[in-house]
SELUMPA-825104 format. One record per residue (C-alpha): residue number from 1; x, y, z. Coordinates in nm, 4 decimals, decimal comma, always signed. Example, Ala and Ser with C-alpha at 12.3 -4.5 7.8 and 13.67 -1.06 7.14 Angstrom:
! residues 2
seq 1 X +1,2300 Y -0,4500 Z +0,7800
seq 2 X +1,3670 Y -0,1060 Z +0,7140
//
This chain:
! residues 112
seq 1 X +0,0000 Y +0,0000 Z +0,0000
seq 2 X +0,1083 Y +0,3493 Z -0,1077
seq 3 X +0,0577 Y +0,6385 Z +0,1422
seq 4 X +0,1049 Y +0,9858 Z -0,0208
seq 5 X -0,0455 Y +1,1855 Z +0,2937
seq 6 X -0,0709 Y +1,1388 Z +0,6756
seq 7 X -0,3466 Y +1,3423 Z +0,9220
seq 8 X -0,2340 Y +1,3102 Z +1,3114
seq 9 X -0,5518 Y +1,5222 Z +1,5295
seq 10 X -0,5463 Y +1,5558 Z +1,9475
seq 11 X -0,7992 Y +1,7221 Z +2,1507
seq 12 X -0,6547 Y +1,8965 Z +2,4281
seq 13 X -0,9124 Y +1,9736 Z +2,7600
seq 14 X -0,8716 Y +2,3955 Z +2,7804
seq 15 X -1,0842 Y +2,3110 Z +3,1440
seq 16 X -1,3868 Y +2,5048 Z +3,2080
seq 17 X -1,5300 Y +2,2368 Z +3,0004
seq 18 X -1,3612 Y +2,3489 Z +2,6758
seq 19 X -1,1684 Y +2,1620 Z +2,4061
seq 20 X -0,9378 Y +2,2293 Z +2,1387
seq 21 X -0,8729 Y +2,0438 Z +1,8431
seq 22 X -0,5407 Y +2,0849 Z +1,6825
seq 23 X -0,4533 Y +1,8766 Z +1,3573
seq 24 X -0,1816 Y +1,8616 Z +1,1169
seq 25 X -0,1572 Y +1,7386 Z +0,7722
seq 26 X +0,1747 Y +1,6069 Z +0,5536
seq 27 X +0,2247 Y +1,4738 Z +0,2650
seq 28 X +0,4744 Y +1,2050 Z +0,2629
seq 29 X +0,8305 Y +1,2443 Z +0,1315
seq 30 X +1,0319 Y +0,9714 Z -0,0903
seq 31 X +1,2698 Y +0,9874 Z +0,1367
seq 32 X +1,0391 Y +0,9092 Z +0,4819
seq 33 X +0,8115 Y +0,6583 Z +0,5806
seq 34 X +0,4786 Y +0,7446 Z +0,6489
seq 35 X +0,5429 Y +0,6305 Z +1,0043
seq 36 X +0,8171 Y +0,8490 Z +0,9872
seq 37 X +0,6091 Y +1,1344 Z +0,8827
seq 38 X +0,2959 Y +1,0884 Z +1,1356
seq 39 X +0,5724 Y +1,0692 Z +1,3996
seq 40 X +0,6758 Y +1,4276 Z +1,3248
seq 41 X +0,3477 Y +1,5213 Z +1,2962
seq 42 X +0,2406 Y +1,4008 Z +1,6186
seq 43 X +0,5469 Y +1,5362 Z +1,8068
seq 44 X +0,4498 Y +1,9119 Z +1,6599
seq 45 X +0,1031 Y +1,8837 Z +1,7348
seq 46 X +0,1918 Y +1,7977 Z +2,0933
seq 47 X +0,4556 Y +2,0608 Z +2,0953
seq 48 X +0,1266 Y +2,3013 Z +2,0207
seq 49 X -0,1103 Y +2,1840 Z +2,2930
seq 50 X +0,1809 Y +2,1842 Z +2,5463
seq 51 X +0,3005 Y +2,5539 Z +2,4733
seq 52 X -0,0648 Y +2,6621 Z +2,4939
seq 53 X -0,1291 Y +2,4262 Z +2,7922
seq 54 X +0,2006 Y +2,6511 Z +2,9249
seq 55 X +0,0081 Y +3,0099 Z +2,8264
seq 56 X -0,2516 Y +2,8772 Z +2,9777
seq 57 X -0,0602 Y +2,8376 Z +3,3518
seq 58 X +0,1097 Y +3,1802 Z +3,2729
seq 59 X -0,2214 Y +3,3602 Z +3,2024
seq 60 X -0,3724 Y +3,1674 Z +3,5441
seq 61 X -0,1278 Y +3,2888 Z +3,7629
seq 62 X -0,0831 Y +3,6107 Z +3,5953
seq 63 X -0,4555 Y +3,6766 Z +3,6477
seq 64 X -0,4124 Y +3,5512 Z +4,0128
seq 65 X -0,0803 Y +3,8185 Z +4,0572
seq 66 X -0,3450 Y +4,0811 Z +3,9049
seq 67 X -0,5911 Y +4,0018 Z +4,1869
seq 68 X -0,3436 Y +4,0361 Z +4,4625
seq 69 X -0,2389 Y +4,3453 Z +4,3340
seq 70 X -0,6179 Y +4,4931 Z +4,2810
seq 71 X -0,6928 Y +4,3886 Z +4,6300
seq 72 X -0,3326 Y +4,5733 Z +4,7540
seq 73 X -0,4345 Y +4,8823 Z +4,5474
seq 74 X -0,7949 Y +4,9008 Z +4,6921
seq 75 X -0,6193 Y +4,8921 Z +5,0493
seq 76 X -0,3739 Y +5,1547 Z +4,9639
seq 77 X -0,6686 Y +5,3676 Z +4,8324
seq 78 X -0,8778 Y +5,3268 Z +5,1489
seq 79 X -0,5304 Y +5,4370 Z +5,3592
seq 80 X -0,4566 Y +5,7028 Z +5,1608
seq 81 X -0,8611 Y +5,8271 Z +5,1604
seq 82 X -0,8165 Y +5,8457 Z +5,4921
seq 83 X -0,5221 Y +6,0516 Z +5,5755
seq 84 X -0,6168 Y +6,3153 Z +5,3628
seq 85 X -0,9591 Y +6,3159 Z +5,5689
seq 86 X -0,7575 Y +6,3723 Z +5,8946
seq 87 X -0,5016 Y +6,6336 Z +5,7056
seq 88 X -0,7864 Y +6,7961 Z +5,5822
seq 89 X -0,9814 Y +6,7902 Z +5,8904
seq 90 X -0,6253 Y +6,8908 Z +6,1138
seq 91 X -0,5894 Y +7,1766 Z +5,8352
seq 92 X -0,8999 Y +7,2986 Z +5,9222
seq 93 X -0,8055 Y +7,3525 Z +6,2846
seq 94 X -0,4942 Y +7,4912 Z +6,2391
seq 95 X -0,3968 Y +7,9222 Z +6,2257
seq 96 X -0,1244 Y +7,9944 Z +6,0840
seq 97 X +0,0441 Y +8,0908 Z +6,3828
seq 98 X -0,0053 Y +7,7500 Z +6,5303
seq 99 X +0,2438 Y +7,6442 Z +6,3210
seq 100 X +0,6236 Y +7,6749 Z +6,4855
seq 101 X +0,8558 Y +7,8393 Z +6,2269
seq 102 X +1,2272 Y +7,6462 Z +6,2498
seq 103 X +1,4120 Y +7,8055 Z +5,9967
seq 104 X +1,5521 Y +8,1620 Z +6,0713
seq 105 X +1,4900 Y +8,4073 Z +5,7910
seq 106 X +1,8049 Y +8,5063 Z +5,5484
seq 107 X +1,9246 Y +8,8042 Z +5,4801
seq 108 X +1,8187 Y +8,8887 Z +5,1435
seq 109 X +1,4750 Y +8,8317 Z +5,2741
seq 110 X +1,4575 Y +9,1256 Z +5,5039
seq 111 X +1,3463 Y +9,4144 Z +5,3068
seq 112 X +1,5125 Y +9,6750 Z +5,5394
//
């Protein structure tokens, strides 16, 4: 029997209840077998699902850094909401001559 072409397919479980099909197609060289041939064709197909099985961990954990960070930011906000509540509310109770003066005046700023 002559093969001229080979097919190799995998499904690969994306989770969440999702699939992806990935196939590849080749036609068979005079120099291969078309054992040979599927072989390759197999090993690339696999070499597909794994990287995207590997974007899929990145993206996962990415999203999961993102969260962290959200929740860190939302804190931060809240903080920082709050002190300018008490600055603004200390401001408000403040004359200016409550406030101590450390540094003598220079020279050149005496207009006499």
């Amino acid at each position: 029997m002559d093969i001229s072409s080979v097919t190799y397919a995998r499904l690969f479980n994306l989770g969440n209840y999702e699939n992806e099909r990935i196939e590849a197609s080749a036609h068979v060289q005079s120099e291969e077998t078309a054992t040979e041939t599927l072989y390759d064709l197999k090993e690339w197909v696999l070499a597909q699902g794994h990287m995207k099985s590997d974007t899929r961990e990145t993206i996962e954990r990415l999203e999961a850094q993102l969260d962290r960070k959200q929740q860190e930011m939302d804190r931060l906000t809240g903080e920082l909401l709050e002190t300018q509540g008490f600055l603004k509310a200390a401001a408000a109770t403040l004359k200016l001559h409550d406030i101590p003066f450390s540094v003598p005046p220079q020279e050149e700023d005496i207009p006499f």
